[in-house]
C-alpha positions as CSV (number, residue, x, y, z in Angstrom):
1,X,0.0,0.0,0.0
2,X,1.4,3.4,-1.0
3,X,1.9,6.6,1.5
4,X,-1.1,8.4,1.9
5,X,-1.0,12.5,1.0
6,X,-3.7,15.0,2.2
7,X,-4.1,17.7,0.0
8,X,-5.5,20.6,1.8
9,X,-6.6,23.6,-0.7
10,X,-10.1,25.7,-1.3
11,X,-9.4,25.3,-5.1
12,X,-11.6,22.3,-6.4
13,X,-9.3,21.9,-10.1
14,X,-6.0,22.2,-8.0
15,X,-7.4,19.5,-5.8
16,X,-8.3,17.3,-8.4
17,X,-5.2,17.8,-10.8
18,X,-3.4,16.7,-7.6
19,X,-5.3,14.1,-7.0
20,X,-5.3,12.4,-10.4
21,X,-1.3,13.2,-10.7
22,X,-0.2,11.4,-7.6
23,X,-3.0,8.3,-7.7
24,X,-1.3,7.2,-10.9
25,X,1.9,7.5,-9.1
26,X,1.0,5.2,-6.8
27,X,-0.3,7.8,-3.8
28,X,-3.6,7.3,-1.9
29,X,-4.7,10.8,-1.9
30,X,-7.5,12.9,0.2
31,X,-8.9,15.8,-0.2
32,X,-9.7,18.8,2.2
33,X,-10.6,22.4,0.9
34,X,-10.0,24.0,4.6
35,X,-8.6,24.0,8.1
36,X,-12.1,21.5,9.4
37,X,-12.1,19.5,6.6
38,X,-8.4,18.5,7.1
39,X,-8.3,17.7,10.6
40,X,-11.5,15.3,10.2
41,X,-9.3,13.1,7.6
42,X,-6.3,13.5,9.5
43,X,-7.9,12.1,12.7
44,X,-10.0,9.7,10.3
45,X,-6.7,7.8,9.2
46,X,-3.1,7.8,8.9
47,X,-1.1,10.7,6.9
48,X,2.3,10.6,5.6
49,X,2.6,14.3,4.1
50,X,0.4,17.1,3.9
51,X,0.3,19.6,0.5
52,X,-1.1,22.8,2.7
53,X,-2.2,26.1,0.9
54,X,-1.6,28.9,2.5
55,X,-4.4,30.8,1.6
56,X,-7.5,28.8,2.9
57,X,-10.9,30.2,3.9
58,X,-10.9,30.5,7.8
59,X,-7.6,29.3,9.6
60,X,-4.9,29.9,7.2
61,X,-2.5,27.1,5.9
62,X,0.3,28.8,8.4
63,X,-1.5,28.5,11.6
64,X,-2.6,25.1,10.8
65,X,0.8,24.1,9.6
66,X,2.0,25.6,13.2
67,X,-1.0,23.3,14.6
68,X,-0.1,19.9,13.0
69,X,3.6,20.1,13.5
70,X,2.5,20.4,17.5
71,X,0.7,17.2,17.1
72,X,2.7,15.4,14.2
73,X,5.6,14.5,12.8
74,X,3.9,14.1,9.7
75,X,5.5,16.2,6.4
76,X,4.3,19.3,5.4
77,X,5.0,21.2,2.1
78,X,3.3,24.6,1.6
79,X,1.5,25.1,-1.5
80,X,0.8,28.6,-2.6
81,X,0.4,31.5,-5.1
82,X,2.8,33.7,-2.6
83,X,6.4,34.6,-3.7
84,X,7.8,36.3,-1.0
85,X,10.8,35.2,0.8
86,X,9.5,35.9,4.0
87,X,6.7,33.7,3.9
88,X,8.5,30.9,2.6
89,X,10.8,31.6,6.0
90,X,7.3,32.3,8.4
91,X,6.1,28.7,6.9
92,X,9.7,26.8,7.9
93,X,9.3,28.3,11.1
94,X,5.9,27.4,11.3
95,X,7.5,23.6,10.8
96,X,6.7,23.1,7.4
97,X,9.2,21.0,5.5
98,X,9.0,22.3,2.1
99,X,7.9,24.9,0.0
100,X,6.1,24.9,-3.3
101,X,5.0,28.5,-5.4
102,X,1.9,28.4,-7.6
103,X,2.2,27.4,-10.2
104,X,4.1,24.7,-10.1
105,X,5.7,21.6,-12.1
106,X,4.1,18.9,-11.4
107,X,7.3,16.7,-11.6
108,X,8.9,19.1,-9.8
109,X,6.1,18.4,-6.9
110,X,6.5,14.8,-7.1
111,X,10.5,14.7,-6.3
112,X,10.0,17.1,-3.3
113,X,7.1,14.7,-2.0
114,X,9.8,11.1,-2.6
115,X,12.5,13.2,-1.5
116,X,10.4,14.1,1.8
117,X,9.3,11.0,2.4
118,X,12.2,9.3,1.8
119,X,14.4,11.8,4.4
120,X,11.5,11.3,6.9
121,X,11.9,7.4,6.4
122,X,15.6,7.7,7.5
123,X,14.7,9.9,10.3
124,X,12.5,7.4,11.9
125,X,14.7,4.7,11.1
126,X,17.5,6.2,12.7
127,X,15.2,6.8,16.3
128,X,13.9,3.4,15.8
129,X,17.6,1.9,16.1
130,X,18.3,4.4,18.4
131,X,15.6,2.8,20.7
132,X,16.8,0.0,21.0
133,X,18.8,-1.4,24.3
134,X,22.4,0.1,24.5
135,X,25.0,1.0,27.1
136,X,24.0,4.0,29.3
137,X,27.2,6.3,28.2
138,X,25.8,5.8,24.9
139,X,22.6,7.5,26.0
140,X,24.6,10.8,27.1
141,X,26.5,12.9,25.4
142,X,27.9,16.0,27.8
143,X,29.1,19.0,26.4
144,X,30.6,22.3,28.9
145,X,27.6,22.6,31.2
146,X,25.1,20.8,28.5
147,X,23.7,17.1,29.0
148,X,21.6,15.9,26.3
149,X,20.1,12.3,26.7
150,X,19.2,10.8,23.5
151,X,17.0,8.7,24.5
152,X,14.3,10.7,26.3
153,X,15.4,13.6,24.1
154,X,15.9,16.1,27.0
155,X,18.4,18.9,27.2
156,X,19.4,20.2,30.5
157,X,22.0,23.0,31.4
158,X,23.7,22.5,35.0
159,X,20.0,20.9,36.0
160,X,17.6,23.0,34.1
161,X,15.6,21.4,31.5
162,X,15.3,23.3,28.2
163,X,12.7,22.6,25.7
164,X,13.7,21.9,22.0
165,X,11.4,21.5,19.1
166,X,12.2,17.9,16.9
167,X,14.2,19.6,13.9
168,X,16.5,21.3,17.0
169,X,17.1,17.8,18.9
170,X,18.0,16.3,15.7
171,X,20.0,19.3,14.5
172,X,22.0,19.5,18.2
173,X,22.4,15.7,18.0
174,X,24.3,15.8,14.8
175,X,26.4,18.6,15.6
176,X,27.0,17.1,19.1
177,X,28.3,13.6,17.1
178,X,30.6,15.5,15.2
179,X,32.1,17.8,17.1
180,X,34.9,20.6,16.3
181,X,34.3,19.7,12.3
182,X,32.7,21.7,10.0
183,X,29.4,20.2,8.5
184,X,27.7,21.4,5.1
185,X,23.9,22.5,5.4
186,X,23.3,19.5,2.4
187,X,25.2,17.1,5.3
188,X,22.8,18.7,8.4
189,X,19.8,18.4,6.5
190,X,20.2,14.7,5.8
191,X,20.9,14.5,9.3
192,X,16.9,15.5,10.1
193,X,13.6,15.0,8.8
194,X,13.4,18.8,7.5
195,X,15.0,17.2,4.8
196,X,14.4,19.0,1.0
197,X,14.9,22.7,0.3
198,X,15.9,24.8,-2.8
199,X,19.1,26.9,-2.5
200,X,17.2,29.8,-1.1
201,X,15.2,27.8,1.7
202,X,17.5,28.3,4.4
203,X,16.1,25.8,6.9
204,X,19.2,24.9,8.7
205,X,19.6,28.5,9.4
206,X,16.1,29.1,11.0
207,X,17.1,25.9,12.9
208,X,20.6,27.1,14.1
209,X,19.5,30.4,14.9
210,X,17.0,29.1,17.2
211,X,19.4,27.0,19.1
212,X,21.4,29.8,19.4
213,X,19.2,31.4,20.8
214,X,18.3,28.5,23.4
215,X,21.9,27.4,23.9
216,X,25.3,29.5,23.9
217,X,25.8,31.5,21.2
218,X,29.2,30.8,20.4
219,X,28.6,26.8,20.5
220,X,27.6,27.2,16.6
221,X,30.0,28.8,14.3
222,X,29.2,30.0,10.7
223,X,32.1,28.9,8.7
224,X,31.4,31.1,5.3
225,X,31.1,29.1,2.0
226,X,31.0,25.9,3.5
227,X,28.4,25.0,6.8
228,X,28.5,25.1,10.7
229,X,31.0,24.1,13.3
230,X,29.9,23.0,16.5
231,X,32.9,24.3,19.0
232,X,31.9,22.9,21.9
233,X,34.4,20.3,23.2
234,X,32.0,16.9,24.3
235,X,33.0,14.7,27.1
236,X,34.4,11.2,26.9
């Protein structure tokens, strides 16, 4: 049985050239045309990857993109007639995982969606091995006044707990396995499930400066032309 994709938009031919396209690709697709209409298919069965419109009669495809990634891990990718750089940043802040201007290439569409799926595939993977029984040092890794657990997924500075969103534990994880070494954003983004943008959807940077702002600064270093370095020295 294919991955299932819930095509949220108020634009009945949009909705149906979707459809059509990705059934004889293999898809199970539904339908929605707003914000109510998505969340009873969402709760009525299991979604892989929602296409969400931004512009959507009642609760705009932002908000709800802000509302799903609070109760899913399930992949987003914005659809919409906007071409402003700032929404495409608003959106990947919002947790959307891709971005997708009206019109589009159909094509185009489908290798974001395989490339998505495929990314969020590894991710779980990845925590599913993780999960499984291993020595407790394994579980740590300790950085200046940092402990993150891997397991339970909790950060805490000297004690204090401090709440990181999915794409930021899996970010901080990576950097935190390879320390002092400079990783590319292509190389980061493989590393989570936010996993496909074009050269100008800087996700790793909305990611990074988010930690920055959580963590110490100086832990993340920009290293021009080429990625990130994460400076912090980790304990054996």
């Amino acid at each position: 049985m294919g991955y299932r994709v819930l095509v949220v938009d108020d634009e009945a031919v949009i909705r149906a050239r979707l459809k059509g396209y990705f059934e004889k690709e293999g898809y199970q697709v539904v339908e929605a045309q707003d914000g109510e209409q998505m969340w009873q298919a969402f709760e009525a069965q299991a979604i892989d990857l929602v296409m969400l419109d931004i512009n959507l009669p009642g609760t705009d495809g932002l908000s709800l993109a802000r509302q799903l990634r609070s109760k899913s891990d399930v992949g987003i990718i914005l659809v919409t007639g906007r071409d402003e750089t700032i929404d495409k940043i608003v959106g990947l802040e919002m947790g959307a995982d891709d971005y997708v201007t009206k019109p589009f290439e159909l094509r185009e569409l489908l290798v974001r969606v395989k490339n998505l799926l495929w990314r969020i595939s590894l991710v779980k993977k990845a925590l599913a091995e993780a999960s499984q029984p291993a020595d407790a040092d394994d579980n740590i890794i300790a950085f200046n006044d940092y402990v993150l657990e891997l397991n339970s997924r909790q950060l805490t500075c000297n004690g204090q707990p401090i709440k990181l969103t999915k794409a930021e534990f899996e970010l901080l994880t990576a950097f935190s396995l390879h320390p002092q070494q400079v990783l590319s954003r292509e190389r980061l983004m493989l590393q989570t499930s936010h996993r496909d943008q074009d050269v100008n959807d800087r996700t790793i940077d909305v990611i990074i400066r988010r930690l920055r702002n959580k963590l110490a600064a100086e832990l993340f270093v920009t290293v021009h032309g080429e990625g990130y370095l994460f400076a912090a020295k980790v304990k054996d």
